[in-house]
N, C-alpha and C positions, 0 to 999 in steps of 0.2 A: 432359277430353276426351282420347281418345286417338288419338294421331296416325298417320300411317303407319309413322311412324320405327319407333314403340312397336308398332304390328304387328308388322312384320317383327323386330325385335329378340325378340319372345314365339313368333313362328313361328320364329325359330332356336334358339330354347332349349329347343324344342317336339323340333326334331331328335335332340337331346341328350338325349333320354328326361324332359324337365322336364314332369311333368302341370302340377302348378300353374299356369307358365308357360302350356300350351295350355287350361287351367282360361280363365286370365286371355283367351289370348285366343277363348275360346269366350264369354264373358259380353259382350265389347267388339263381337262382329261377328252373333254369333246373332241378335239381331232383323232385322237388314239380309239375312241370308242368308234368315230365315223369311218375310220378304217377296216375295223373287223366288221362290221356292218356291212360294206361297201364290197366288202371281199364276196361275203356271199350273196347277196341280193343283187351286186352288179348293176346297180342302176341308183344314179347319183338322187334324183327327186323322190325316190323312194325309200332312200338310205336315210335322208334328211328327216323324212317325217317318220320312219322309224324310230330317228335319235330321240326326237322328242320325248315319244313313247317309253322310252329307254329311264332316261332320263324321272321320270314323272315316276317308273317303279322304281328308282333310285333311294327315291325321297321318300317312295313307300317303305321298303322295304331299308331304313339307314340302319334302322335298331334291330336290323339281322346281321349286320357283319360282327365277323370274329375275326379279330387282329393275328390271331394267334393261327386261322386256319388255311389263310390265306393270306395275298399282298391286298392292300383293297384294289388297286389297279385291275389286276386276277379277278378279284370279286364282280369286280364291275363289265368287266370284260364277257366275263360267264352268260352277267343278264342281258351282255347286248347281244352275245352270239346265240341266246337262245333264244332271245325275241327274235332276230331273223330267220331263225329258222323255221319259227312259229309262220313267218309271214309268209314263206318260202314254201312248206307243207299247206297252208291254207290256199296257194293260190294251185298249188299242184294237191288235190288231193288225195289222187294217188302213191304220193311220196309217202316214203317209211324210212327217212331220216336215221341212221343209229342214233340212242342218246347216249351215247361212251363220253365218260368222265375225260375229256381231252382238256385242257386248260390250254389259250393262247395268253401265250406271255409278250405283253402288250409293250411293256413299262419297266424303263429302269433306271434308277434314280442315281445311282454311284457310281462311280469305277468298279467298284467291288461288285454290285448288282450286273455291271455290263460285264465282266471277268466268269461272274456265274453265268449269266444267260448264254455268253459264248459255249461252256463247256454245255450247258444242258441242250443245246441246239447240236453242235457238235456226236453229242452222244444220242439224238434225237436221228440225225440222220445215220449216225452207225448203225444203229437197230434197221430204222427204215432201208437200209443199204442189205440189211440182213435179210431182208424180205425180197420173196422172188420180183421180177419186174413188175408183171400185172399186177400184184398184191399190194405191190408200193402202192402203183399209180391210183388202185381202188382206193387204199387208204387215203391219200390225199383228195382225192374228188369228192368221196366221201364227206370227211372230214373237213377238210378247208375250204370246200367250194359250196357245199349241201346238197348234191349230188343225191338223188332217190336209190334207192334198192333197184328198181324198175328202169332207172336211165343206166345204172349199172353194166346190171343186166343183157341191156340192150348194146350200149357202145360195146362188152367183151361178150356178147353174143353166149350168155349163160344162163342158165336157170334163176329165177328170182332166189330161190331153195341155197341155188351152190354162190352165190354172190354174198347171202345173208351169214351162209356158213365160213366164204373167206375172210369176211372181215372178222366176225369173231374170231377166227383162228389167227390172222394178224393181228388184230390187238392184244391178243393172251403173248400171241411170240414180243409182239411189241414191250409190253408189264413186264413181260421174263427179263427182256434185257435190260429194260430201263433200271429194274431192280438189283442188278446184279451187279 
């Protein structure tokens, strides 16, 4: 199993022009990335050349991570789920996507990290639990699937205006309790 440590250690040598290294860690994080990918784009051959894509600002972007701000998993996670969303609004572009700081927590490497993840999912759906039913559902379509404003909308049969406004307000209810 490879750990974070061993991440970031292969994302540093990745910096240093090491293919092999970014080899290694393309083989350790690729199916975790082709998942969050796949979630929203829904479509396997498109999810694939996404990765690619993913992958190549990877390498662009090494000498961006901060160990301290994030897991790099998380890090990596972030750019694969906001490339597809990118590809997601390009092909609808009517789509108005929220960009809310949501992290998917891809990746975990201990006991200890599997111990956390539980509790932060746990208290992930107490909040969400906390929110009316349609306000859930919008947050997750929203957020997990990349659901538009406008398909929103539509499936709960609202104004663009009051869809934009729910989420905002479930997210702020969400931050309150995540916080607390």
């Amino acid at each position: 199993m490879t750990t974070t440590r061993d991440l970031e250690k292969l994302l540093g040598q990745s910096i240093n022009g090491d293919m092999d290294a970014f080899e290694r860690l393309y083989h350790a994080t690729s199916a975790k990335l082709f998942g969050v990918v796949l979630r929203i784009l829904k479509n396997r051959a498109q999810s694939e050349d996404a990765l690619q894509d993913i992958y190549v600002r990877i390498w662009q972007k090494a000498g961006d991570f901060e160990p301290g701000r994030a897991s790099i998993i998380t890090w990596m996670a972030t750019i694969a789920r906001n490339r597809a969303i990118d590809i997601v609004r390009r092909q609808r572009p009517e789509s108005d996507i929220e960009d809310a700081e949501i992290e998917i927590l891809v990746s975990h490497d201990t006991v200890f990290d599997e111990v956390v993840l539980a509790d932060e999912v746990r208290q992930l759906e107490y909040c969400l639990d906390g929110l009316e039913d349609d306000r859930q559902q919008i947050v997750r379509l929203a957020y997990l699937e990349g659901w538009s404003r406008a398909e929103l909308a539509e499936r709960f049969a609202q104004p663009v205006g009051t869809i934009k406004t729910w989420l905002h307000r479930s997210l702020r209810q969400l931050k309150e309790c995540l916080g607390s």
